[in-house]
C-alpha positions as CSV (number, residue, x, y, z in Angstrom):
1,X,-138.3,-1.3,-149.6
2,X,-137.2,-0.6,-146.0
3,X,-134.1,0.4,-144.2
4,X,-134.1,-0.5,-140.4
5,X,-131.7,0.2,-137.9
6,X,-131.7,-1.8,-135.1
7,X,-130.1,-1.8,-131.6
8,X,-130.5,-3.1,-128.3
9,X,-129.7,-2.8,-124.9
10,X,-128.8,1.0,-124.3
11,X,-128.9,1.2,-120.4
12,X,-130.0,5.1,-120.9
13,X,-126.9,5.9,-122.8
14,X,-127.0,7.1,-126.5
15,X,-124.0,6.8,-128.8
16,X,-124.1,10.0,-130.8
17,X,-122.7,8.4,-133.9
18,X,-126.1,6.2,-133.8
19,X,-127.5,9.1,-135.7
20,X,-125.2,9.1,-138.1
21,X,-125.4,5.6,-138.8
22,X,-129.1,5.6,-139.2
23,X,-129.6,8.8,-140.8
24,X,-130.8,6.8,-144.2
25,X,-132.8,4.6,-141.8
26,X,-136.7,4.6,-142.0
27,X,-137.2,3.1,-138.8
28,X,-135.6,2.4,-135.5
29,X,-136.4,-0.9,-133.7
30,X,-135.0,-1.2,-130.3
31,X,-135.2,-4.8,-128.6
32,X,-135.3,-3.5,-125.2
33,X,-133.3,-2.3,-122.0
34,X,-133.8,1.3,-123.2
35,X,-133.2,2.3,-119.8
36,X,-134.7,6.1,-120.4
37,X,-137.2,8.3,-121.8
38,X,-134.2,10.4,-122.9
39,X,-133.1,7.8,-125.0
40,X,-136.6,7.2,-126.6
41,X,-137.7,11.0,-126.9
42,X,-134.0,11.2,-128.9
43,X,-135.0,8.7,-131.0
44,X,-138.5,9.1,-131.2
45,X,-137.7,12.7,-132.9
46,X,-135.3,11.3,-135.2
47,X,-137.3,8.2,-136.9
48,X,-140.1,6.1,-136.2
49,X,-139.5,4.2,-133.7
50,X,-140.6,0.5,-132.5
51,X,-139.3,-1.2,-129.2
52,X,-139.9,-3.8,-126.8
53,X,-139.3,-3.4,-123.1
54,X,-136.6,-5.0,-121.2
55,X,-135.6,-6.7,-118.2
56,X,-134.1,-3.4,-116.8
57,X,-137.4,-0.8,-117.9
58,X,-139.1,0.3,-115.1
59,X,-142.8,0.2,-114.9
60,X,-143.2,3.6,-116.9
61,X,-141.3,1.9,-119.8
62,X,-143.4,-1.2,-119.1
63,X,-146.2,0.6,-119.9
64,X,-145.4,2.5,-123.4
65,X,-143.9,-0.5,-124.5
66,X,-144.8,-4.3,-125.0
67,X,-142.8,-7.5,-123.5
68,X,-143.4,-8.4,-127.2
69,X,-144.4,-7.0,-130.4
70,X,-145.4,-8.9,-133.4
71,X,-145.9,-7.1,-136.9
72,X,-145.3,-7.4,-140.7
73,X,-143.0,-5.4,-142.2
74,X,-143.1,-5.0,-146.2
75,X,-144.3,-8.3,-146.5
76,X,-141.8,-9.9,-143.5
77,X,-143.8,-11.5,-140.3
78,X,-141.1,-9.7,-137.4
79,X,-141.2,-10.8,-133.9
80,X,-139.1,-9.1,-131.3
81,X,-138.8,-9.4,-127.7
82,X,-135.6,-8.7,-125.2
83,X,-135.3,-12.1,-123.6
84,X,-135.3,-14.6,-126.0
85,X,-132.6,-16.7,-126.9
86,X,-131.3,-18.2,-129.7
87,X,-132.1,-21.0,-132.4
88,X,-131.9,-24.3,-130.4
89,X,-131.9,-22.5,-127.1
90,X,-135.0,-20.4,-127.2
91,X,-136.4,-19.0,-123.9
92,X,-139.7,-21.4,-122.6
93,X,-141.7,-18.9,-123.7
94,X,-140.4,-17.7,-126.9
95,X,-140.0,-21.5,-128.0
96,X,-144.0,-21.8,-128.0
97,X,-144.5,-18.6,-129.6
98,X,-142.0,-19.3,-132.4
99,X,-143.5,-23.6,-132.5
100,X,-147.1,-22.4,-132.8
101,X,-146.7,-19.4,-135.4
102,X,-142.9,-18.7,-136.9
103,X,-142.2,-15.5,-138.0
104,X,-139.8,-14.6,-140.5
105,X,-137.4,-12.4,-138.8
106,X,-137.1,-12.9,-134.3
107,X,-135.3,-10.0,-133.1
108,X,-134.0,-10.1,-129.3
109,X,-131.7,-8.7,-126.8
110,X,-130.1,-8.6,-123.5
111,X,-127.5,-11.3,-124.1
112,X,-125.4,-8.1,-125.5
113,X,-123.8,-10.5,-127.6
114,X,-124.1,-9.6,-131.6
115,X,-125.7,-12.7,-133.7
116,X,-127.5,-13.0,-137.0
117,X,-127.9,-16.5,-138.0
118,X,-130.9,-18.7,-139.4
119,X,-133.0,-21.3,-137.6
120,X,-133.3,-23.8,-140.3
121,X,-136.0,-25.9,-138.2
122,X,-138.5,-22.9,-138.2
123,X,-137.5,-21.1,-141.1
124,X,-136.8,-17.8,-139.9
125,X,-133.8,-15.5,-139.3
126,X,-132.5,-14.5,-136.0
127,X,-131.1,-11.4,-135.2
128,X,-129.3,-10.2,-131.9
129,X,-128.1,-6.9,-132.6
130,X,-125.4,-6.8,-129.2
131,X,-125.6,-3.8,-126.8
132,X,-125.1,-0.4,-128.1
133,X,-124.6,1.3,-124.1
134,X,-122.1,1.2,-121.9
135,X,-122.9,-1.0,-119.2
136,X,-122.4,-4.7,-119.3
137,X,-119.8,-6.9,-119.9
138,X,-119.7,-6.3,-124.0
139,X,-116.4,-4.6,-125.3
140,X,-117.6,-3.6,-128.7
141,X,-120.8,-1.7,-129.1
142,X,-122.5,-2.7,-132.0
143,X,-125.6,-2.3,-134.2
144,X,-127.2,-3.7,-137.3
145,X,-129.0,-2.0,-139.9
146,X,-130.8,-3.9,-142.8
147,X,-133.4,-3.6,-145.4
148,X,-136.4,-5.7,-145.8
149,X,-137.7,-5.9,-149.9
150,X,-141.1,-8.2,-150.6
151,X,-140.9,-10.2,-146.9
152,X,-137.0,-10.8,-147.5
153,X,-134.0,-9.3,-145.6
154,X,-131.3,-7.7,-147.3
155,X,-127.6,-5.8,-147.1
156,X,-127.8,-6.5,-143.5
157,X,-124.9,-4.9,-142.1
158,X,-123.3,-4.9,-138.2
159,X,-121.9,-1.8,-137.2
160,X,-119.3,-1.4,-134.4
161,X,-119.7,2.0,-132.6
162,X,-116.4,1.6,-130.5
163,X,-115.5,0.5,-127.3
164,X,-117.8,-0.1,-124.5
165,X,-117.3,3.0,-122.4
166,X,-115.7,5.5,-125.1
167,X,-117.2,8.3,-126.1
């Protein structure tokens, strides 16, 4: 067994209570719009990390990190990217990846809105885990953290850091 915690869309601002949250995390997966190497070093030195770019990286980020990245994770297919959509309203792009080989888990951002819901046609979870920074038009930052256990997800939990622009 795994635990993950997840976030998204940081815009180069790190919540300190993000490592308190994840301190009984194994891995961080970020699903893009890092905005920083600050924010990766941070969280680089804390836990293994995986990301994604997004559609605010520059071409440094762009470079370290993949538009998509596609792995198995104790037994679970995972799929993340930052622009993606949701179940019935995938992203052109996405939809074909997701038609020609599901996954088990799609992770995206950038919508900074917080969903977790199945997509009974290609039987796989969805996960959206909000925005975490303080820029965009979110109120609430949020995160999820979850465990994964023989290719299933479990105690997934969505964590509200606060306001959008507290400290």
């Amino acid at each position: 067994m795994i635990r993950i915690g997840l976030l998204s869309d940081t815009h180069s601002y790190l919540d300190e209570k993000i490592f308190d949250y994840f301190k009984e995390c194994d891995e961080i997966w970020h699903a893009g719009d890092i905005g920083s190497f600050e924010v990766v070093d941070r969280l680089e030195a804390f836990r293994p990390f995986r990301a994604v770019y997004g559609n605010i990286d520059d071409h440094k980020m762009r470079r370290q990190y993949p538009e998509d990245l596609r792995f198995e994770c104790e037994g679970l297919d995972v799929l993340m990217t930052h622009i993606g959509g949701y179940p019935g309203r995938y992203k052109k792009r996405v939809r074909e990846l997701i038609a020609e080989n599901p996954p088990g888990l799609f992770i995206c951002g950038h919508s900074h809105i917080l969903k977790i819901m199945p997509d009974e046609k290609h039987e796989l979870i969805h996960i959206n885990p909000g925005a975490c920074g303080n820029h965009g038009f979110h109120k609430i930052k949020t995160l999820v953290r979850f465990s994964i256990d023989d290719g299933k997800l479990k105690d997934v939990e969505v964590i509200e850091l606060g306001r959008r622009g507290q400290l």
